[in-house]
Structure formats: structure tokens, C-alpha cells
N, C-alpha and C positions, 0 to 999 in steps of 0.2 A: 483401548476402546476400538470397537470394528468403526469400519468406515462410513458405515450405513444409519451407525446410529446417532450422529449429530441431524442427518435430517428428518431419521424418525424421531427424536427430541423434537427438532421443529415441527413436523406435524402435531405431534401430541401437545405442543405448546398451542400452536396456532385451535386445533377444538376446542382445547379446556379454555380460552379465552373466548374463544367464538358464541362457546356451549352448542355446538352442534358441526356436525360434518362438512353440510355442504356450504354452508360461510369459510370454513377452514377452507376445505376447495378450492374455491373461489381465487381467496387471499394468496393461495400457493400455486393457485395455476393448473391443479390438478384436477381429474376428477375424486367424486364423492367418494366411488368405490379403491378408489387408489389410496386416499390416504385412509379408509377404513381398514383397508388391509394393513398399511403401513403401521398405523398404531396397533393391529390387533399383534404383528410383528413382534412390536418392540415389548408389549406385557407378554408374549409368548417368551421371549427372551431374557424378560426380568423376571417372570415366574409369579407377577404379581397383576391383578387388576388394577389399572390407574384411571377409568372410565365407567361409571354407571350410565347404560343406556335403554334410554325406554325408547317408545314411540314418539313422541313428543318434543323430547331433549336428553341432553347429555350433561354433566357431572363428573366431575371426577373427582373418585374417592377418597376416603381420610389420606391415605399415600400419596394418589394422585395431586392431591392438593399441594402434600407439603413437597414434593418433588418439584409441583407446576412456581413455588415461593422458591423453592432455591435454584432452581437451574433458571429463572426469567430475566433476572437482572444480567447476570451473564450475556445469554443470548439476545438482548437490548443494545447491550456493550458492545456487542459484534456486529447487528445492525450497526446502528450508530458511527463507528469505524471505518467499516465498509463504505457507509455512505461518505464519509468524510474523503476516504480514498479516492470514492469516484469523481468526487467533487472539485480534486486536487490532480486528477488526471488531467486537463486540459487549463490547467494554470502553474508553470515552471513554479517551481519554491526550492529551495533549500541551500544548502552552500556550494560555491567551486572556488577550489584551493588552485593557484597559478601558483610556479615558479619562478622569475627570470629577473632575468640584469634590470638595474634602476633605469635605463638608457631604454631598454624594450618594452619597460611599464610607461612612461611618460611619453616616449615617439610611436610605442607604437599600439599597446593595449589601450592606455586608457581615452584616445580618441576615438576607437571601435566601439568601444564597453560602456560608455555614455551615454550611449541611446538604447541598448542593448539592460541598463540598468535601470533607467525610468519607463521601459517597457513593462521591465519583468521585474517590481520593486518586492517580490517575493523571496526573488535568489540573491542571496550574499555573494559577491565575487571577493576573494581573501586573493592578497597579488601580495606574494613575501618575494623580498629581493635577495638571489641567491647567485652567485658568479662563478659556482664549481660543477659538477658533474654528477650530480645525484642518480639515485633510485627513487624516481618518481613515484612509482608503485610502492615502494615498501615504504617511502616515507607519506606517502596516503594526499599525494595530490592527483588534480584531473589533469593536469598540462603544465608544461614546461616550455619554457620558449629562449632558443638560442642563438646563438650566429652560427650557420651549416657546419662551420670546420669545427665546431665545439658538439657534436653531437654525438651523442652515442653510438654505436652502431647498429646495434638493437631496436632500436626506437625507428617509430614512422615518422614522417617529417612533414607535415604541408607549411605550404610558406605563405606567408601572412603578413608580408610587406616587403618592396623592392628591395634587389642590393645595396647593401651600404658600403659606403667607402670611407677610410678614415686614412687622414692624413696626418701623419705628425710636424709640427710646426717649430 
């Protein structure tokens, strides 16, 4: 499919719903003569008329029709989506996978992550307790959290709570 033709779709959706041009315009932002060319376009391309036009108004024809029933639901779908995305843009959602020692979830994550979670009660935080040396990356978490001399070499490190010191007794 060229890459022109999902918006000549939409124009041609947007008249055949409108039944005329300059409402389709309007709705798309464009002018009248723009998207008249765009649809005259896209039936140049498909080799078929999908618009009867008079003076008066517009129609679209037996094909036009049955094209305007199967391509709409679709293009709703995608609306719809879209909007949903935008709408999800400026509210955090989804999961973050941690990795680290039981000692760094309880001292030190999950004092942070408490308020951090009833902020943003969209995103799942997943905290598995893990005391080796993984591949973050290929085992498909967002972060890892260590004590410095346990770190990879590899890996970026921010520190995310004072030195500890541990003593054996």
C-alpha cells in the first residue's frame, strides 16, 4: 500500500460521510480543493469512481459505498486507539520489573516506591528478589539494584541510597 493512500482513504471517508467537500475540509483541516484533488487521486489510482457529484451534493457510488462499509470500522478502530494513546500519554501506566536483594527491596526500594505508587496507581512495580549477577536486558527488566562491588561492568550505576556497612557479629 503507498503511503498516501491511508490519508486519501481518509479523505474519501471523511466526504462520503459528510456528503460534500467542504464539511470533509473542514473536519480534516484542509482546504475544499485539496481534498477534492486528493479523492479525485485516489479513484484515479483505483481506476474506479467512488463519488457521484453534482452541484448540490455528493454520493458515493455502488463501490464507493460498499468500500465507504468496509474500510470505516477500521478507520474508527484507529481513531479510537489513537485517542486512547493520547490520552495515556500524560498518565504513567504499565509495568516495571526490578531486580535486587530482599535487604534492597525492604531498606531501600520500597520506602521510595510508596508514594511513587499511590501517585501513579497505573504502573505495576514487579520487585523479584534476585542475589546473582544477571542480564537485566535479556531477562527483560527495567533495573537492577546492587551493592557497587557486585556490579557489572557494563551497567550504569546511580546510587540510590547511602553506603552501607555491615558487620558481622
Amino acid at each position: 500500500m503507498a503511503r498516501d493512500t491511508l490519508s486519501d482513504i481518509t479523505a474519501f471517508v471523511a466526504v462520503a460521510r459528510e456528503r460534500g467537500f467542504t464539511k470533509a475540509a473542514a473536519k480534516l483541516g484542509l482546504s475544499q480543493s485539496a481534498i477534492s484533488q486528493i479523492v479525485k487521486k485516489l479513484e484515479d489510482r483505483l481506476g474506479v469512481q467512488l463519488l457521484v457529484r453534482t452541484t448540490r451534493s455528493v454520493a458515493p457510488t455502488e463501490i464507493g459505498e460498499r468500500l465507504l462499509q468496509k474500510i470505516s470500522p477500521y478507520l474508527d478502530g484507529i481513531e479510537t486507539e489513537l485517542a486512547l494513546v493520547n490520552e495515556a500519554r500524560d498518565r504513567p501506566a504499565g509495568k516495571i520489573r526490578i531486580s535486587a536483594s530482599d535487604h534492597a527491596i525492604h531498606e531501600l526500594l520500597l520506602p521510595k516506591l510508596s508514594q511513587f505508587m499511590q501517585d501513579y496507581p497505573d504502573v505495576c512495580v514487579e520487585m523479584i528478589t534476585d542475589y546473582g549477577l544477571i542480564d537485566i536486558i535479556s531477562e527483560r527488566y527495567d533495573a537492577g539494584v546492587r551493592y557497587g562491588e557486585t556490579l557489572a561492568k557494563d551497567m550504569i550505576a546511580v546510587r540510590i541510597g547511602p553506603d552501607a556497612r555491615m558487620v558481622a557479629v
